[in-house]
N, C-alpha and C positions, 0 to 999 in steps of 0.2 A: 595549564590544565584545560582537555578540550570535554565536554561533555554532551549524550547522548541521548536524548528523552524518545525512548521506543516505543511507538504507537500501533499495536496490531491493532488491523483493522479486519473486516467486514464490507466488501465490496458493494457497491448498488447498481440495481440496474443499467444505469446511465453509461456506467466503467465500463460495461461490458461492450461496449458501440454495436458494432453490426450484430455480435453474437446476441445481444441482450433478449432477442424473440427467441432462439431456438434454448439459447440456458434455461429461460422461464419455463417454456414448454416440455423441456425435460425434467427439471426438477416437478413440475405439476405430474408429470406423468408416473415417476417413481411415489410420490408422498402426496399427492393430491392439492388443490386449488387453497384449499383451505389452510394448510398445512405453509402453502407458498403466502398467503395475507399476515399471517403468524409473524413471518421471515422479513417480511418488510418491515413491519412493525417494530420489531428486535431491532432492526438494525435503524431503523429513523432513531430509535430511542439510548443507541449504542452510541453517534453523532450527536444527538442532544447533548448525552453524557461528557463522552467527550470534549465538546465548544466547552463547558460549563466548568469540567476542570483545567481547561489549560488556560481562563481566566482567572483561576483560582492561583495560579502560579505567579500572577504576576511578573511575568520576562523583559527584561529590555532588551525589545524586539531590534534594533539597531543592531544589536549582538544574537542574533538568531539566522539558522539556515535552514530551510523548508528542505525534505527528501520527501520523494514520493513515487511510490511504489505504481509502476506503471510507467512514469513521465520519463519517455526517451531523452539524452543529449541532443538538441538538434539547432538551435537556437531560435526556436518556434517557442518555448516552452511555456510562457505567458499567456501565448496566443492559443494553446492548447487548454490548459487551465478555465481559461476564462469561455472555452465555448463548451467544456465539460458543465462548468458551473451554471450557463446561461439554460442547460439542459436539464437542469434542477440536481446537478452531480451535487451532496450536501459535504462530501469532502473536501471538493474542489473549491465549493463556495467558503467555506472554511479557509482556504489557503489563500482566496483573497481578503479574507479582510483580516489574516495576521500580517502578508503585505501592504495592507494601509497603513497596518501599526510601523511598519518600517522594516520586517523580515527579509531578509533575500533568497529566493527561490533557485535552487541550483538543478540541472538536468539529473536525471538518479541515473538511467539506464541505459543499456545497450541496445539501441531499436535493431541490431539483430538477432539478439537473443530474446527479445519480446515477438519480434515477427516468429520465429519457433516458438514462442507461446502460445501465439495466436493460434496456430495451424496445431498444434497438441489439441487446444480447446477444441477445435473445429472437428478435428479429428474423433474426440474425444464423445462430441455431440450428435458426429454423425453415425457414429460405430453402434451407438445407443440406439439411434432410432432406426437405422436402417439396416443392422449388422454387418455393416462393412469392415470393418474391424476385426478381423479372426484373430491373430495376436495378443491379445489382452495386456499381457503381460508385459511384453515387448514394450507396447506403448506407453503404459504408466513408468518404466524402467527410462525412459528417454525420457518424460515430463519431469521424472525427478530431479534426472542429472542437467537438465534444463536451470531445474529450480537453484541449485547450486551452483551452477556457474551462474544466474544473476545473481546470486547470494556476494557471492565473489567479487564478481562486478563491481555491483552497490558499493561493499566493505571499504573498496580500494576509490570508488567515488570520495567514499563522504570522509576515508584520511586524506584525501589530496586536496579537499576543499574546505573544509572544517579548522578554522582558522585558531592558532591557541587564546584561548581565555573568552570562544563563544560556545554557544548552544546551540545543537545541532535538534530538528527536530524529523524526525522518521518516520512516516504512516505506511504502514507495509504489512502486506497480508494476514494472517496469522500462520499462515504453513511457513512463511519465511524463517530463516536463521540467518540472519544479516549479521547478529550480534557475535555467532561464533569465530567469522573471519576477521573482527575488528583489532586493531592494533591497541595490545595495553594501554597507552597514555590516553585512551579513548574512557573516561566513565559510563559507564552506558548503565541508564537507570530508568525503568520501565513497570511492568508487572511486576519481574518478579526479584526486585533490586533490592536492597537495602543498606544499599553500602552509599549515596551519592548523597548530595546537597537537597535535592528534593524528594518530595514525600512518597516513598516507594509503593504506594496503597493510591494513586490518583489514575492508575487504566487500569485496576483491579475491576 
């Protein structure tokens, strides 16, 4: 039995790298400054939440595999992690010290179907601010089918690596659908689970 603990996340700053000033500055711009302190807020306290229940599970981490939403295959992947985290990434800092406990870290992504991600966002930021963008449409229509082929991606990542009789552990978007392309003998138990070994009510 191989099992799945699905973490939608909530992105911070830091994930976004180079984009992280112009995201800021357009979300301020649609919903106001205030409105963006709110957002941070939420989300340090979504991370608190988080860290607090997945010590509540109690894992032997020995038997645990970190997926993470963003982290290309490249065999940098440690080296990435750790300068995200160094940057106050609290996701990131999180995936190192379930690594101390003994987890193994496996690459999640396609660094070519995230460089398309990149340039959607960019695309996506710049079209906002400076109406470059006349298509609208077009463009969210390619972001999606983006979304889904990393969906895909992922799915076939964490069956080929996902070893029987451990625990897989998944922090990925919340737009994601990772779980719909997963192979049956995968339990996948999250929000909105209640069919697995652990507590289906712990990323509620």
């Amino acid at each position: 039995m191989r099992k799945l603990i699905y973490v939608p996340i909530v992105h911070t700053q830091v994930d976004m790298g180079s984009m992280q000033e112009a995201v800021e500055n357009e979300y301020i711009k649609k919903y106001g400054k205030a409105k963006w302190k709110e957002h941070i807020k939420a989300i340090d306290k979504m991370w608190a939440g988080i860290t607090k229940k997945l010590e509540a599970l109690d894992l032997d981490y020995k038997k645990v595999k970190l997926y993470q939403d963003g982290l290309p295959i490249c065999g940098k992947e440690l080296e990435i992690v750790q300068d995200i985290a160094q940057r106050g990434g609290k996701n990131h800092r999180l995936l190192l010290t379930l690594l101390e406990k003994g987890a193994t870290l496996e690459g999640t992504e396609d660094v070519n179907l995230l460089l398309k991600e990149y340039n959607y966002i960019k695309a996506t930021v710049q079209g906002g601010k400076a109406g470059r963008i006349k298509d609208t449409k077009s463009l969210k229509e390619r972001g999606r089918e983006n979304l889904i082929q990393r969906d895909r991606f992922i799915a076939k990542r964490i069956d080929k690596t996902l070893n029987d009789g451990w625990v897989g552990l998944c922090f990925i978007g919340a737009q994601h659908k990772v779980d719909k392309y997963l192979p049956k003998d995968i339990k996948v138990c999250g929000m909105d689970s209640t069919q697995c070994g652990f507590d289906s009510t712990v990323f509620a």
